[in-house]
PARO-719754 format. One record per residue: residue in three letters; x, y, z of N, C-alpha, C in turn. Coordinates in steps of 0.2 Angstrom, whole numbers, padded with zeros to 4 digits, always signed. Layout:
ALAXYZXYZXYZ...
This chain:
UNK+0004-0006+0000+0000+0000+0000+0004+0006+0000UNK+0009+0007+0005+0016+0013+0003+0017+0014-0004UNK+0019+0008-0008+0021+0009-0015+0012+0011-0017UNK+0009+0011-0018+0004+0013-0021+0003+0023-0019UNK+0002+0022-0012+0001+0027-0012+0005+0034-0014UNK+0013+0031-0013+0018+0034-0014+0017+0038-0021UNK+0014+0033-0029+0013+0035-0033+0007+0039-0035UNK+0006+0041-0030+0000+0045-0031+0001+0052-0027UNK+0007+0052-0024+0011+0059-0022+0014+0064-0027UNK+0013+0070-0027+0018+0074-0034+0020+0081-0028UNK+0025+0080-0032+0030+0085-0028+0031+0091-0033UNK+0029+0097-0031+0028+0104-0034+0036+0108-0034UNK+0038+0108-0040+0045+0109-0040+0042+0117-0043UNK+0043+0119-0035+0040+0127-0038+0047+0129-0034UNK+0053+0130-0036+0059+0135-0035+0060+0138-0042UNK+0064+0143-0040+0069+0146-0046+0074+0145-0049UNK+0077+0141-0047+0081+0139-0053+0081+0131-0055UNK+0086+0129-0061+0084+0122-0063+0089+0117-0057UNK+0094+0120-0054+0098+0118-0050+0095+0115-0044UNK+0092+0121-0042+0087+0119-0033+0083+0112-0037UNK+0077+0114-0042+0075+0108-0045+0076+0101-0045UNK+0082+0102-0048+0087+0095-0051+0087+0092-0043UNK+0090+0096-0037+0092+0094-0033+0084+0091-0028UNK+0081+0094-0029+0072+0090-0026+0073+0084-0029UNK+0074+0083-0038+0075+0077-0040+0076+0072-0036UNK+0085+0074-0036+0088+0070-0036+0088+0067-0028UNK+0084+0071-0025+0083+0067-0016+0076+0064-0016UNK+0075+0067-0018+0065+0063-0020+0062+0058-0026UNK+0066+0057-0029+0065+0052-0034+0064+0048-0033UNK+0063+0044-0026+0062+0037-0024+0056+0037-0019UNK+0055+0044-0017+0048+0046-0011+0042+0047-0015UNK+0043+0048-0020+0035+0052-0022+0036+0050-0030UNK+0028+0048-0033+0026+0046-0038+0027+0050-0046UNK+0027+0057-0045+0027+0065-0049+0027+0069-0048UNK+0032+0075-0054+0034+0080-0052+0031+0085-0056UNK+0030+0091-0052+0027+0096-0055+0029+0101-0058UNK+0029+0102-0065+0034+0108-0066+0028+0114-0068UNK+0029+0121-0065+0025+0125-0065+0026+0131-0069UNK+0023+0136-0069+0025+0143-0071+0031+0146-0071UNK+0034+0146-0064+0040+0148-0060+0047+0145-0063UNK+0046+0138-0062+0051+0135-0067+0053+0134-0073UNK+0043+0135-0076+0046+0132-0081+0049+0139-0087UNK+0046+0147-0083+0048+0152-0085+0056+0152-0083UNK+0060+0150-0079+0063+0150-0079+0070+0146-0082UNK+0066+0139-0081+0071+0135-0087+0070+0129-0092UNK+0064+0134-0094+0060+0131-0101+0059+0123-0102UNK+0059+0123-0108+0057+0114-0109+0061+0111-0110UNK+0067+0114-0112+0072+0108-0111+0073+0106-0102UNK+0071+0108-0097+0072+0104-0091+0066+0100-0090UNK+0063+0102-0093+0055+0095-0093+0055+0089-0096UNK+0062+0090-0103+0062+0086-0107+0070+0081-0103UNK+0073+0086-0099+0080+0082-0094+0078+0077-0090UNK+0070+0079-0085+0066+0077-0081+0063+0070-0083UNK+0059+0071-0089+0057+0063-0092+0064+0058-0094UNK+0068+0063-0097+0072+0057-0100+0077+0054-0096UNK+0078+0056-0087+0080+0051-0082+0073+0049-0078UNK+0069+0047-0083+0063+0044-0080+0058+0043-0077UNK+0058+0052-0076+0054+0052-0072+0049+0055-0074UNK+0040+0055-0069+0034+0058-0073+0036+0066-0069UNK+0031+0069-0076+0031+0077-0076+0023+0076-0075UNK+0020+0083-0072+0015+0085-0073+0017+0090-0072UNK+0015+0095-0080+0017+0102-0083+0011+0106-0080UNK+0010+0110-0077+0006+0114-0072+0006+0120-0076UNK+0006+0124-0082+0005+0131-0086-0002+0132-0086UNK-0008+0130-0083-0017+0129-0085-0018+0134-0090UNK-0015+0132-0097-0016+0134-0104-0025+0138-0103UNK-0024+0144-0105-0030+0149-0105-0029+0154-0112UNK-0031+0153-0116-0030+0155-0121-0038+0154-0126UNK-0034+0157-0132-0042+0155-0139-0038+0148-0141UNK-0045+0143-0143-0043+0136-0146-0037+0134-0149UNK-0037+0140-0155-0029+0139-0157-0024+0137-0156UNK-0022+0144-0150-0016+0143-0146-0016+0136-0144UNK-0023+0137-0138-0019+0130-0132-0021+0124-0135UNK-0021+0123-0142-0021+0116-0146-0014+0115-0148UNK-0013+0123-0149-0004+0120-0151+0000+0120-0147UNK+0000+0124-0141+0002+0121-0134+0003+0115-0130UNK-0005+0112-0132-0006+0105-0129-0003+0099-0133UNK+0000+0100-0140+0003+0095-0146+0011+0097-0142UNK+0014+0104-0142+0020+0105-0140+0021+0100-0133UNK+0017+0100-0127+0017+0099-0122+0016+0088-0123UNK+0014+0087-0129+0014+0081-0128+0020+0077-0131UNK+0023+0082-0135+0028+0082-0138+0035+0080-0134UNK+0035+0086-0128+0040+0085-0121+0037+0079-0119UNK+0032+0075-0117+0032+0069-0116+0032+0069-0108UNK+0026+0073-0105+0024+0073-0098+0018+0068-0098UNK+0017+0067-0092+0012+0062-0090+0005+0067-0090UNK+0004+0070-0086+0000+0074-0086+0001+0081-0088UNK-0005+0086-0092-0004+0096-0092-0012+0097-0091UNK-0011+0103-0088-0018+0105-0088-0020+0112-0093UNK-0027+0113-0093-0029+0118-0095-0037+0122-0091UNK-0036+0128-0093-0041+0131-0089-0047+0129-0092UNK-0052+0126-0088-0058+0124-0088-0064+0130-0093UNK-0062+0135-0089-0066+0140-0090-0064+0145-0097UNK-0058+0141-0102-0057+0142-0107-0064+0141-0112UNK-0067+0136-0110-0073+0135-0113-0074+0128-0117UNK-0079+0127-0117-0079+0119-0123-0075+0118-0128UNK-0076+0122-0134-0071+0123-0138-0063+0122-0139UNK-0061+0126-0133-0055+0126-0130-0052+0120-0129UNK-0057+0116-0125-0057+0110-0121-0057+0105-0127UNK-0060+0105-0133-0061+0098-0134-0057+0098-0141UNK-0055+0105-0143-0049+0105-0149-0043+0103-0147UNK-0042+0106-0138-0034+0104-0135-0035+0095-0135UNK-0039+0092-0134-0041+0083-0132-0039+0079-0139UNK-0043+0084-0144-0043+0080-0150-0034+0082-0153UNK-0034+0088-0153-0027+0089-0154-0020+0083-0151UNK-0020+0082-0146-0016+0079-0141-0017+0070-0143UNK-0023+0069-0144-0024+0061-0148-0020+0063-0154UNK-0020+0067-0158-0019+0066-0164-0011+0067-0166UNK-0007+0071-0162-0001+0070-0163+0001+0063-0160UNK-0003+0062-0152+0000+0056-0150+0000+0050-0156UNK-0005+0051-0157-0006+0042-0166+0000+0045-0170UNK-0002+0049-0172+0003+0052-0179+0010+0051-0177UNK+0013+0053-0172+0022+0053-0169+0022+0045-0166UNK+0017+0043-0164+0019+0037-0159+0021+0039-0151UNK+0018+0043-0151+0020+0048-0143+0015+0043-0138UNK+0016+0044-0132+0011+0041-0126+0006+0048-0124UNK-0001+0047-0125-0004+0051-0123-0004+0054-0115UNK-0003+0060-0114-0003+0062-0108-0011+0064-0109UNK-0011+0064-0098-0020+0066-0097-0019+0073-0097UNK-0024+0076-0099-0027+0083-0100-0033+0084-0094UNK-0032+0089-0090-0036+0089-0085-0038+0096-0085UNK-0043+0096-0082-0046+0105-0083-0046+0108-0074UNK-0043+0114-0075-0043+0117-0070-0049+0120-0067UNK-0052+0119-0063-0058+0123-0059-0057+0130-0056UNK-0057+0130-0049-0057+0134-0046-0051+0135-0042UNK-0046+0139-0042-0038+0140-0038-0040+0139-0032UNK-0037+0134-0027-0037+0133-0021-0036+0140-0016UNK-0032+0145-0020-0033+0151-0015-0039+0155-0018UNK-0045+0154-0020-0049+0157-0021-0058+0154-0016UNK-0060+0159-0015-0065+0157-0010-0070+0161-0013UNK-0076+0162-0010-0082+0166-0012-0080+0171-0013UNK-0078+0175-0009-0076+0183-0011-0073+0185-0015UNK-0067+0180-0019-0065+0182-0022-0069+0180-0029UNK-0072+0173-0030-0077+0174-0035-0081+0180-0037UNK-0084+0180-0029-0089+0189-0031-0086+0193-0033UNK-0077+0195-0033-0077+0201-0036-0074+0199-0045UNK-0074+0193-0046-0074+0195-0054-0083+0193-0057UNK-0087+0194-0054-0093+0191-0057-0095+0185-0057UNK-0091+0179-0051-0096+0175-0053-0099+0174-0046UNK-0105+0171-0046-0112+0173-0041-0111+0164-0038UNK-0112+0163-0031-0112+0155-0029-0106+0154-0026UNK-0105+0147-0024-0101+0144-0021-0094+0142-0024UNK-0089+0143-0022-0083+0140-0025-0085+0133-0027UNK-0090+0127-0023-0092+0121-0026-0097+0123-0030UNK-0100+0126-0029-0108+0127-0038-0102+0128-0043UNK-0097+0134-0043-0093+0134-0048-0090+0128-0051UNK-0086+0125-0047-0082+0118-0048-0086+0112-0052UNK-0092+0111-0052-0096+0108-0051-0099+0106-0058UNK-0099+0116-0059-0100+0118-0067-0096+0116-0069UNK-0089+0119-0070-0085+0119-0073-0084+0111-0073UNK-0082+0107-0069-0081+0099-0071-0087+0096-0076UNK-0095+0097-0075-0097+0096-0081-0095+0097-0086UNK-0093+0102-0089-0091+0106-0095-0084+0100-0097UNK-0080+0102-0090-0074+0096-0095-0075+0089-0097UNK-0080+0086-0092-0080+0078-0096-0083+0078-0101UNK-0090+0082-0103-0093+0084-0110-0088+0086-0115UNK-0081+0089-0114-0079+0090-0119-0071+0088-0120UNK-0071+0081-0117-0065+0077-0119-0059+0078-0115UNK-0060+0081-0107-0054+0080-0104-0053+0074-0098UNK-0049+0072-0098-0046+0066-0092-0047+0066-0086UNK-0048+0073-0083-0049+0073-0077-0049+0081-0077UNK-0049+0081-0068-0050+0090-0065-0046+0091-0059UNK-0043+0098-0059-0042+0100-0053-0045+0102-0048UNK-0046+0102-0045-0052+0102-0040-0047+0103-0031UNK-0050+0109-0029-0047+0108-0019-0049+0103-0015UNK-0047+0099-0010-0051+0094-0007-0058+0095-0006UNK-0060+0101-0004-0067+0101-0002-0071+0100-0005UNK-0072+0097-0012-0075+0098-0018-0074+0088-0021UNK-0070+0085-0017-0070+0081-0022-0075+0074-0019UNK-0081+0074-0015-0086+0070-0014-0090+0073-0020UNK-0093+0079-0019-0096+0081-0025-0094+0080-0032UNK-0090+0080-0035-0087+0078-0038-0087+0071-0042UNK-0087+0067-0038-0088+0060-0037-0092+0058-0039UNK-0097+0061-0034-0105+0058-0036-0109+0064-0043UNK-0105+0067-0042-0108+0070-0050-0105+0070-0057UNK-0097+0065-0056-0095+0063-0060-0094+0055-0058UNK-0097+0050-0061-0095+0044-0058-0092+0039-0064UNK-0089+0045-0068-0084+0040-0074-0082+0039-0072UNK-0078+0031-0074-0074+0027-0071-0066+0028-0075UNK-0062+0029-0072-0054+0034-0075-0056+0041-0073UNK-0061+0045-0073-0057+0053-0074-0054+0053-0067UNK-0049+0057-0070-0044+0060-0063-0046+0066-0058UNK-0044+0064-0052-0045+0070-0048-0037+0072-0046UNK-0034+0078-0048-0028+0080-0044-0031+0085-0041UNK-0027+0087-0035-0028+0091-0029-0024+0092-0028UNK-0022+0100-0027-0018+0104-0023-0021+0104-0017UNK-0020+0113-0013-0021+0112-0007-0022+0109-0002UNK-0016+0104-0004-0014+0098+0003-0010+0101+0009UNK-0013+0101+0015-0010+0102+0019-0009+0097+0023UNK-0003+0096+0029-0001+0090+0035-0004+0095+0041UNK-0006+0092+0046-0007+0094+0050-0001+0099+0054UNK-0002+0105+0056+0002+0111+0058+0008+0113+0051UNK+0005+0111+0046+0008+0116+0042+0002+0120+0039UNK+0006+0128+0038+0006+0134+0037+0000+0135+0030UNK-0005+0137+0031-0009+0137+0023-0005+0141+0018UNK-0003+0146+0018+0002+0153+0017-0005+0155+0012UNK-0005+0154+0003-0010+0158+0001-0016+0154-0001UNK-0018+0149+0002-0020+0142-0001-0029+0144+0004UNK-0032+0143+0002-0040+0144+0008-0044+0138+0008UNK-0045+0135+0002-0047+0126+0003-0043+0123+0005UNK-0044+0118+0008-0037+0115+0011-0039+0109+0015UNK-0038+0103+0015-0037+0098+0021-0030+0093+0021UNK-0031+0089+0023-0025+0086+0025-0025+0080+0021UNK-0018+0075+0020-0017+0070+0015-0023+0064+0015UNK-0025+0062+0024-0027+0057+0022-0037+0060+0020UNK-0037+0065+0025-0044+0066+0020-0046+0068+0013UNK-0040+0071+0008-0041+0069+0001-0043+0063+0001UNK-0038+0058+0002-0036+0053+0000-0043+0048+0000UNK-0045+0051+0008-0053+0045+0007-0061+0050+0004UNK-0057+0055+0000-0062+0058+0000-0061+0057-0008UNK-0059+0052-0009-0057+0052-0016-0051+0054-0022UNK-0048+0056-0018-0042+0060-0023-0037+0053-0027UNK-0035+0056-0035-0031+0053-0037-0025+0053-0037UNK-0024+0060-0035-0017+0063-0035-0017+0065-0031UNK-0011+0067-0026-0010+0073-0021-0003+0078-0023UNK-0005+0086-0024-0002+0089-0027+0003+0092-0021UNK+0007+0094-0019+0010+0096-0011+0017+0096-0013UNK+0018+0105-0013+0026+0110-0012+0029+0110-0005UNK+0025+0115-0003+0031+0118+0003+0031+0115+0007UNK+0026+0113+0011+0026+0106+0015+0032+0100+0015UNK+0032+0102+0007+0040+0097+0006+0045+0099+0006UNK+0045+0102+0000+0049+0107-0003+0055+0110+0003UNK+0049+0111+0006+0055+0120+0013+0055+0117+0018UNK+0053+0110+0019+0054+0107+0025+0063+0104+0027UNK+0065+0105+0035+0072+0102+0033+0076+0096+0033UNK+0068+0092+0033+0071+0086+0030+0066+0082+0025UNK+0066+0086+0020+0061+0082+0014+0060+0077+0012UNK+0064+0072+0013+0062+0063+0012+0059+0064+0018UNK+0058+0067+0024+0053+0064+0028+0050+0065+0030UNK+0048+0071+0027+0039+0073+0026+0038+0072+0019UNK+0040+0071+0016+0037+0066+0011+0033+0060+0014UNK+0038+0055+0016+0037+0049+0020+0030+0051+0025UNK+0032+0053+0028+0026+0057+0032+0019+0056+0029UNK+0020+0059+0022+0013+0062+0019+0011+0055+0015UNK+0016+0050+0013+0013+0043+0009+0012+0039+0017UNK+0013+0040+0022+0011+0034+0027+0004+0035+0029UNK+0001+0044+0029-0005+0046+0031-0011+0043+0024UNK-0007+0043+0019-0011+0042+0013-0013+0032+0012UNK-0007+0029+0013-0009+0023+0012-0011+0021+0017UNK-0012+0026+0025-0018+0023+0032-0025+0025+0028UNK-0024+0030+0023-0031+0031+0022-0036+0027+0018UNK-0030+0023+0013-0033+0017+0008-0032+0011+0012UNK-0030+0010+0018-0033+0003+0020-0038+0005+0023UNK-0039+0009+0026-0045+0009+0030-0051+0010+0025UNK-0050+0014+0017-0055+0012+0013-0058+0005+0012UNK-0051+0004+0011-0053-0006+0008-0056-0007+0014UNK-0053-0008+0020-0056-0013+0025-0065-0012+0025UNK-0069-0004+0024-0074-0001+0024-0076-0005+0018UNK-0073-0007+0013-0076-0010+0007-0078-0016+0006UNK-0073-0020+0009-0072-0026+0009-0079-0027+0016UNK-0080-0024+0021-0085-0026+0024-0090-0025+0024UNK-0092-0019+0018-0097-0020+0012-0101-0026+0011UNK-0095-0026+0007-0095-0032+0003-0100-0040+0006UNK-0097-0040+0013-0099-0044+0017-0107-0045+0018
């Protein structure tokens, strides 16, 4: 169950340079399942260190939530399939169109080149964002009505999965009850670490039995001063939270 959960941990290589990176690497490469390469890094040390990352083996998940017109993020999401990451995302609220040109794009280079397809996941609503700040750009309801919405929208229009904060992923679940689509979650927190800009938030193992496929978790690692073991930390609390699933299943079952 460690090895399992292990692979469903991604580590957010949100520093600045490709040095510090490399070096998260190369000490975590055995604690955690995926790596996150983001805006910070990736503006900082482009695609060739996405493409350094896969080719010592290891999975990427490209974090850029492509928001653009259909065009662009079709040709973003061909470029993105091309570095050969496991998972990229894009912003949900790009719209259907967006959504289902980036989906069809990204199968069709992957036949055409012989490439492995990566998952395409739509972003929802930023973990640092709450009511108030939906109501100051106009949108009216709950950060979960939001989410809610917007996940509709992507599985109608050909994405793999959704980003979604832990609070939101029961509902989720029961209003998406595809079997594959992916939930990845940020705002993971361990018990007494620091939210800093993050406002939905729970802890590893309540993702975990609340449904998550992924667990998305930086600083908590990241700036910790010993990172293999808050890592470790955070896959022990993950795979207590999948035997106690199964045990609940299996006596189901009963």
């Amino acid at each position: 169950m460690e090895i399992e959960a292990k692979s469903k941990l991604i580590v957010a290589l949100d520093v600045p340079t490709a040095s510090q990176a490399r070096e998260l690497v190369a000490t975590l490469k055995n604690e955690v399942g995926m790596f996150k390469v983001g805006s910070q890094l990736f503006t900082a040390a482009g695609p060739e260190f996405v493409r350094e990352i896969v080719a010592a083996g290891q999975r990427v998940f490209l974090d850029l939530k492509f928001h653009d017109i259909p065009n662009t993020v079709a040709a973003a999401a061909t470029e993105a399939t091309r570095l050969g990451v496991t998972i990229f995302n894009v912003h949900a609220a790009g719209g259907p169109e967006m959504m289902r040109r980036t989906a069809d794009a990204v199968s069709e280079v992957a036949t055409a080149e012989r490439l492995s397809r990566p998952s395409v996941i739509a972003v929802t609503v930023l973990t640092s964002s709450d009511e108030t700040t939906l109501s100051a750009i106009g949108i009216s309801g709950s950060p979960q009505d939001q989410v809610l919405k917007l996940g509709r929208l992507a599985v109608e229009n050909g994405m793999d999965g959704l980003v979604a904060s832990p609070l939101e992923l029961r509902a989720l679940r029961a209003a998406i009850p595809q079997p594959g689509f992916l939930l990845v979650i940020p705002g993971v927190r361990p018990e007494g670490s620091l939210r800093s800009d993050q406002r939905r938030v729970a802890g590893p193992a309540a993702a975990i039995a609340s449904g998550a496929d992924y667990l998305v978790v930086g600083r908590p690692i990241t700036e910790a001063k010993d990172p293999v073991a808050a890592a470790r930390s955070i896959v022990s609390e993950m795979a207590a939270a999948m035997n106690q699933g199964e045990s609940r299943e299996a006596g189901t079952a009963r």
